[in-house]
C-alpha positions in Angstrom: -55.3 160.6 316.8 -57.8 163.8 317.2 -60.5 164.0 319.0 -64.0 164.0 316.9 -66.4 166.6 317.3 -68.5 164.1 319.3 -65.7 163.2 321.6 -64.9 167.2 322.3 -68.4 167.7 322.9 -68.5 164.8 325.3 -65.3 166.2 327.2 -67.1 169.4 327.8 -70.4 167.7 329.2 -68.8 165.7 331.5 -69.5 167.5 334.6 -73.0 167.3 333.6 -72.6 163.6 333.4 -71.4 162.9 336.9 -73.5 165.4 338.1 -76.6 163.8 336.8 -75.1 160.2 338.2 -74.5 161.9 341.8 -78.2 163.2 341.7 -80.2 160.5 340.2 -78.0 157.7 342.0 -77.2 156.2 338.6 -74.1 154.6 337.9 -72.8 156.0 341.6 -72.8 152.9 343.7 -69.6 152.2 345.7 -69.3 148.1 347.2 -66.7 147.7 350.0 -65.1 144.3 350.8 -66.2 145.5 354.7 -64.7 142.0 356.1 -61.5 141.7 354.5 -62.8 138.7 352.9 -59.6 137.0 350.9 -60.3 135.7 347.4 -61.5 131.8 346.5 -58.8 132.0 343.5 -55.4 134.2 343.6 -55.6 137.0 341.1 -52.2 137.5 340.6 -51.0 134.4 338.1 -54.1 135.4 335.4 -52.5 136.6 332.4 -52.7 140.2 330.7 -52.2 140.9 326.9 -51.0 144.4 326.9 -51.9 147.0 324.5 -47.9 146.4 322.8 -48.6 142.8 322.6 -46.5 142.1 326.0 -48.0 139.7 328.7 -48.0 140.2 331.8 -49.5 139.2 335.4 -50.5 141.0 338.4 -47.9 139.5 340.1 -45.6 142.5 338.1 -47.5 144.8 340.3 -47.3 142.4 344.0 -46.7 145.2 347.3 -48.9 148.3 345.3 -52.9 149.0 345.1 -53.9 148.0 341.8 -57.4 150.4 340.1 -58.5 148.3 337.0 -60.9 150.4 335.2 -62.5 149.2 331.8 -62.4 152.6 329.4 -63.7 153.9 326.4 -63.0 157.1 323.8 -66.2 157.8 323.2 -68.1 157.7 326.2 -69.4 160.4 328.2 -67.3 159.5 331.4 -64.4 159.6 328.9 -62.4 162.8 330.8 -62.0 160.6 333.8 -58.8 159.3 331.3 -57.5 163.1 332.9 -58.5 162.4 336.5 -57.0 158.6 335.8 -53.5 159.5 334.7 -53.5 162.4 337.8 -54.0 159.9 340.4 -51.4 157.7 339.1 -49.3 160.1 339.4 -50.0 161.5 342.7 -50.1 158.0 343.6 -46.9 157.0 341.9 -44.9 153.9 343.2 -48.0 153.0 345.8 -50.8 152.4 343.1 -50.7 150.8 339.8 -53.7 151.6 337.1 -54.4 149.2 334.4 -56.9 150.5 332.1 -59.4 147.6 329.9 -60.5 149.6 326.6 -63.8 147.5 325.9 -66.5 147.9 323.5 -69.3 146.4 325.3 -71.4 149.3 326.1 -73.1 150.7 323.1 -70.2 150.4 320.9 -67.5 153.6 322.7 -64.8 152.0 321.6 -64.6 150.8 317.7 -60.8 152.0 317.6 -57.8 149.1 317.0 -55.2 149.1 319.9 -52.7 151.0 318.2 -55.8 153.6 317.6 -57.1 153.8 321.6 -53.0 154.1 322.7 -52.6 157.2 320.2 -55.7 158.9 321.2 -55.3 158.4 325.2 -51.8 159.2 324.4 -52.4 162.7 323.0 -55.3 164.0 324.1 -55.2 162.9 328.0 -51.9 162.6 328.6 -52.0 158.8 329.5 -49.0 156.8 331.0 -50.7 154.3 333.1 -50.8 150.9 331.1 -53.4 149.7 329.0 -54.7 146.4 328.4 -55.7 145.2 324.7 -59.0 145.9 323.6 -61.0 142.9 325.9 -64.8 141.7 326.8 -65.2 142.7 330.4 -68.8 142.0 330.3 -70.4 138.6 331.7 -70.9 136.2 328.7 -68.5 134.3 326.6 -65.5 135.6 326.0 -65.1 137.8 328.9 -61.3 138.7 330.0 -59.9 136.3 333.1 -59.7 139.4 334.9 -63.1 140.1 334.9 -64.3 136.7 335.5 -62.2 137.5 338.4 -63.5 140.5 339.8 -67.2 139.7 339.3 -67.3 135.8 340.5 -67.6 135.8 344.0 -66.3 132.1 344.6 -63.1 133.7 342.6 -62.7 137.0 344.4 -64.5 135.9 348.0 -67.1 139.1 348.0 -68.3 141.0 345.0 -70.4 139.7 341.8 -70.8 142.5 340.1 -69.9 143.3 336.7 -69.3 146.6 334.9 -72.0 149.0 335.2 -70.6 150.7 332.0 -67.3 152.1 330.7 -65.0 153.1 333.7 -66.4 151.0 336.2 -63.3 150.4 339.0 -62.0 147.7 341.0 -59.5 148.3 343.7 -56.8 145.5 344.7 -54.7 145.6 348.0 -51.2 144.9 348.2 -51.9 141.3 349.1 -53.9 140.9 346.0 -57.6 141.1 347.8 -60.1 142.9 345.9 -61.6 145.7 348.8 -63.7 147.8 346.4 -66.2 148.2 343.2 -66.5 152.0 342.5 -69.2 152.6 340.0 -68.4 155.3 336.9 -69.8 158.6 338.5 -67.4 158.0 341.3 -64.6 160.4 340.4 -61.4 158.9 340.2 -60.0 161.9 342.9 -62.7 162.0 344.6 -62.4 161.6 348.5 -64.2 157.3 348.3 -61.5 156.7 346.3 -58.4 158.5 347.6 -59.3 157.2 351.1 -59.7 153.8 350.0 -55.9 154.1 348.3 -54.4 155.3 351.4 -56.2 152.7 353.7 
């Protein structure tokens, strides 16, 4: 699947982007579970609908640092698919990234599953798995994961919800969630490299 003109043009503008969220402090915030706090609800027995049609749990992924972002193709944070796919596989075998291709934020992602899978397929490169299309948003409908990660009586800390597409949530290796990185934060950026190797 090829990139439109609008999506090229957003590749290119992407420093300008995270610039702009670095300077203004918009979509930049980073929360840290600072007291280890361990989770009301285990995480690892919800369900997943891959993009194939396979289920699986996060108990698949039990000993390893688990990064679920919630993407979009037509977004302008939409290179971070590169900076994704390198820091899985710097990170191979200690970190696992599950990417959540939503369109809740002004529509960025109209494309089927079979449609999203080509496209981060071929134009970024993408190995890390990816979920089916899913509601990450708080309402009705919203994916058990994400009711997860932004309930505190679930999760034991953090209530917040996607600030927009590639929003991140860090998991430990004992299936506590440590940190919410907002979508400026760059995926190789020092906040979240050190957070990995902690």
């Amino acid at each position: 699947m090829e990139m439109t003109f609008r999506q090229r043009l957003l590749k290119v503008a992407y420093p300008v982007f995270t610039a702009l969220g670095r300077l203004t402090g918009s979509h930049s915030e980073t929360r840290i579970n600072e007291h280890g706090t361990k989770p009301g609800a285990p995480v690892y027995e919800i369900p997943i609908t891959m993009n194939d049609g396979s289920v699986k749990t996060l108990s698949d992924f039990a000993g390893k640092k688990i990064l679920i972002v919630n993407t979009a193709s037509d977004c302008g944070y939409t290179r971070q698919f590169d900076d994704l796919q390198k820091l899985y596989e710097q990170e191979v075998g200690k970190l696992v990234i599950i990417g959540f291709p939503s369109n809740d934020f002004k529509e960025q992602e109209k494309g089927s599953d079979a449609e999203i899978e080509a496209y981060c397929r071929r134009n970024y490169g993408v190995t890390f798995p990816l979920a089916q299309k899913s509601k990450v948003s708080k309402g009705e409908g919203q994916h058990a994961i994400y009711q997860w990660l932004c309930s505190k009586e679930k999760n034991g800390w953090n209530g917040k919800s996607p600030s927009w597409n590639f929003s991140k949530y860090l998991i430990n290796e004992q299936g506590v969630l440590t940190h919410y990185f907002d979508p400026a934060v760059d995926p190789v950026g020092k906040e979240i490299t050190t957070a990995i190797q902690q």
